[in-house]
N, C-alpha and C positions, 0 to 999 in steps of 0.2 A: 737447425738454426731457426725456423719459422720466420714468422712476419718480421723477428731479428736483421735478418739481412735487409731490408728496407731502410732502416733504422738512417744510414749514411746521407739519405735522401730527403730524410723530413725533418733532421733536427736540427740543421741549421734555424729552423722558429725559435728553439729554444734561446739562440744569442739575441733574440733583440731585444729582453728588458735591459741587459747586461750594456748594448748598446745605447740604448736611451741612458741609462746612470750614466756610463762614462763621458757623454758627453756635458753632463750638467754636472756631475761629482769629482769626476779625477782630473788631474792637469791634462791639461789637451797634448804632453808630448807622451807620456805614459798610456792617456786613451788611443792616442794614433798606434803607438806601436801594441798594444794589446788586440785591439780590434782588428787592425792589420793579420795578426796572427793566429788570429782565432780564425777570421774570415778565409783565408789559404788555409790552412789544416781543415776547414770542413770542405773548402771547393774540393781540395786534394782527393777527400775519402769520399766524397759523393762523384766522383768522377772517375774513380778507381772500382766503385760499385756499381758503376752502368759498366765499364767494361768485361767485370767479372760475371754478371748477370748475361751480358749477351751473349758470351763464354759461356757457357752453363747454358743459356736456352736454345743455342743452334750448334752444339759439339753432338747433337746425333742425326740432327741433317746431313744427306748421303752425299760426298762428293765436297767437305769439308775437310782444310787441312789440319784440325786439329788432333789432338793425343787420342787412339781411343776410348783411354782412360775416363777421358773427361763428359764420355756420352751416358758412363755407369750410371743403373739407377741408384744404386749410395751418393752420385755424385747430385742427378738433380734432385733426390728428393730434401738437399740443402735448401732448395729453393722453392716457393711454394708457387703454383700454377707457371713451372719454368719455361714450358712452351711461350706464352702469351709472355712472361715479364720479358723474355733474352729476346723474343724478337719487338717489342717495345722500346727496347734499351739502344736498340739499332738507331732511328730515325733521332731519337734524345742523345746519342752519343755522337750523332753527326753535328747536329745542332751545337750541339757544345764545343765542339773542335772547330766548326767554319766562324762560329764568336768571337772565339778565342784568338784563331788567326787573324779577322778582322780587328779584333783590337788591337793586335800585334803590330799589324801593317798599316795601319790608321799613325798606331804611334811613330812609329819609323817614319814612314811618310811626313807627316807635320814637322816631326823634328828635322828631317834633312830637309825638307824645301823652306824651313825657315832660317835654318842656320847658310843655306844658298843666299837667301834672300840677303843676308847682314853681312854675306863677305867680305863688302864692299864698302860697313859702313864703319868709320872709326870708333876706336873705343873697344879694350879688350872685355871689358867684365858690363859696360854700361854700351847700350843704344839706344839713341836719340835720335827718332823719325820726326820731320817733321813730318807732319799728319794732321789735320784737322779733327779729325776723330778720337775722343779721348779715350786710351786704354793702356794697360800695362800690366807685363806679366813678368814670369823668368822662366827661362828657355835652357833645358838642362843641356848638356854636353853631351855631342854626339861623337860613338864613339867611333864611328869611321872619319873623323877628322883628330884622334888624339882623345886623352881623357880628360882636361880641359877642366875648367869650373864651371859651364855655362855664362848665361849672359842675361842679362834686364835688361830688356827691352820696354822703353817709355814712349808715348808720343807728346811732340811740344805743347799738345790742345790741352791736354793733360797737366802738365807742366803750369800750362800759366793759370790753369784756376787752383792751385795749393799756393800757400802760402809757405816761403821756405823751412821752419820746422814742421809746416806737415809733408814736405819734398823727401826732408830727412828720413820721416818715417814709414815714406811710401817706398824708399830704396832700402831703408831696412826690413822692411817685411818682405821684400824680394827678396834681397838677399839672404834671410832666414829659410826661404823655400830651396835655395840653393844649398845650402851649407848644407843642412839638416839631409836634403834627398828627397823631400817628400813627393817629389817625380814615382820615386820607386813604390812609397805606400799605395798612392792613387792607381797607379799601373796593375799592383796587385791584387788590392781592394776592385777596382774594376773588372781583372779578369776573374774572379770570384763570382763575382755577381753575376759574370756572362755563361761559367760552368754550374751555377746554381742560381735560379730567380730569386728564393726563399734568403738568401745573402745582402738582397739589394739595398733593406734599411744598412747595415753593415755598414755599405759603400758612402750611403747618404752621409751615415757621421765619421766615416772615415776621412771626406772630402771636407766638414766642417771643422773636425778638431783639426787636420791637419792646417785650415785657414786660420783658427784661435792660437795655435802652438806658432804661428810666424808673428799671429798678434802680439803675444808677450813676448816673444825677443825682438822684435820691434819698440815693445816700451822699454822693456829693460835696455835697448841700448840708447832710448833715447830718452830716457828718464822720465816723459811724461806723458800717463798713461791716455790724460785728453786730448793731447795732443794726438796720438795716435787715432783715437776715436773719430777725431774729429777730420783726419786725412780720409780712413775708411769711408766715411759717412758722404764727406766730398766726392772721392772718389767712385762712388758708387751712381750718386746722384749725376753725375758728368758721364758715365760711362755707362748710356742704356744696353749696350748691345755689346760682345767682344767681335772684334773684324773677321777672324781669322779665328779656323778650328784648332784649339787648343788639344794641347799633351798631357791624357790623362783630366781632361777637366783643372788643370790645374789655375788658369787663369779664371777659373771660378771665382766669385767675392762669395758664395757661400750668403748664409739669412744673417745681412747686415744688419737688422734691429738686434738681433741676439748676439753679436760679437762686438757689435756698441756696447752694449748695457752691460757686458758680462767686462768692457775694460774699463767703465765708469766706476763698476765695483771693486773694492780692494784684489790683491793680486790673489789668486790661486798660491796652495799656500806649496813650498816646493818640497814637501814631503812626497811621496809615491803612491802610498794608498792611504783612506781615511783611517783615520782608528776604528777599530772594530767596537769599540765599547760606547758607539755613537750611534744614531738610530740611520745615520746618513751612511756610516762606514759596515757598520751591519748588511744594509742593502746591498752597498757595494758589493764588499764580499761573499753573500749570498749569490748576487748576479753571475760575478766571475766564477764561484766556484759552481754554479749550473752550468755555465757556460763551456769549462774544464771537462766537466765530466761530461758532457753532451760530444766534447769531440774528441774523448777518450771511447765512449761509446762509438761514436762512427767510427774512428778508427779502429775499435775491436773487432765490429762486424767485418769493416771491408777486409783486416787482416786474414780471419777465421775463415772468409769465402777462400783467401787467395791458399790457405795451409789445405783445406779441401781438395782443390782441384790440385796443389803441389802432392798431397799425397797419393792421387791418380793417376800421377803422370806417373808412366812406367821408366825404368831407367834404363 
């Protein structure tokens, strides 16, 4: 396999023009879930290849309980300089795993001591803190209390500097973060980024389109697009700081100059990809399909490591 096996480790660079397009070219629910997808299939395979490599660089360390299969020199010569990468892969595969559970338990956390916090306060789907501090988020459904719809959560400070159609669009844009889930894209787009650094633009515009994608069903249910802009724009300005650590970054506002000006401009048009016979939809498609193949490749390699050592294993 040569310097092949690496491969799972470094191509994630490969998604970030694909990244940059979609946030400016495709509709922000189609970029969320694209990039979402892209982002977990390459954490996957670059996480799957530090575990194979560490396999492969300490299976002939004495006093290991692996196959002896897997110490064969057919096996490491898979791997180029196997000593040094398997026991490299060690300290990088711990790192990856205490992230990962920290972002796990970070989430859990937040979400159960916030859904504690509103046991108490009326309103199944809305609450209403008073709070002098203005903020507002949605608070997905936790699942050791039921599966629920979650809940928007607003403060009164909040409340009184909108004006009621921008009120409107401030509970539809929540409530757009609810329906849709986008709890789940940021959750996985983050833990991506924490099995792989090379993923983190990923993250960035994954956490942006999934703010744009509440944008437009927030106009679309409230018919007007400046209206919305104009609650964002509020809202943003009122709300220098969010109180409380948030689920996934979700109660992010995301670069409010760019999701102003992108709902000043006509809507995103609700086709799925551009046309290709366009110099914008060209790119597109260029991006994605590098992107394709970049995690088709990580995926070959980590596969081909894992048929290696299956084929060592004795039976």
């Amino acid at each position: 396999m040569g310097l092949f096996v690496f491969l799972p480790l470094v191509l994630p660079l490969s998604a970030w023009p694909v990244a940059r397009l979609a946030e400016t070219r495709l509709h922000p629910r189609t970029a969320t879930r694209l990039l979402t997808a892209v982002a977990v299939v390459m954490a996957g395979c670059s996480t799957l290849c530090l575990a194979l490599l560490m396999v492969v660089g300490t299976a002939q360390l004495p006093g290991n309980p692996l196959p002896d299969g897997w110490s064969d020199p057919e096996v490491r010569a898979a791997v180029p300089h196997d000593e040094v990468a398997g026991r490299a892969a060690i300290p990088a595969l711990s790192v990856v795993a205490a992230a990962c559970a920290r972002t796990l338990w970070r989430h859990h956390r937040v979400t159960h001591r916030a859904h504690r916090a509103l046991a108490g306060v009326p309103g199944s789907t809305v609450a209403v803190l008073p709070d002098g501090t203005p903020y507002a988020y949605a608070l997905p459904a936790s699942r050791s209390r039921g599966r629920g719809r979650g809940r928007i959560v607003v403060s009164t400070a909040l409340l009184a500097g909108l004006a009621p159609a921008e009120r409107r669009a401030l509970f539809a844009h929540e409530r757009a973060h609810l329906t849709a889930r986008h709890h789940r894209h940021l959750l996985a787009a983050h833990l991506a980024a924490r099995a792989n650094p090379f993923l983190r633009p990923l993250r960035t515009a994954v956490v942006y389109t999934a703010e744009r994608w509440a944008d437009e069903e927030a106009a679309r249910a409230v018919g007007d697009r400046r209206t919305v802009a104009r609650a964002i724009g509020k809202a943003a300005l009122l709300s220098p700081r969010i109180p409380v650590p948030t689920v996934a970054a979700l109660a992010a506002t995301g670069p409010v100059p760019r999701r102003v000006a992108a709902l000043l401009a006509p809507a995103p048009a609700a086709r799925t990809w551009p046309s290709a016979f366009t110099s914008v939809g060209l790119a597109a498609w260029g991006a994605a399909a590098g992107a394709l193949v970049s995690a088709m490749s990580s995926a070959s390699s980590a596969v081909t490591l894992f048929l290696v050592l299956h084929a060592a294993t004795p039976l």
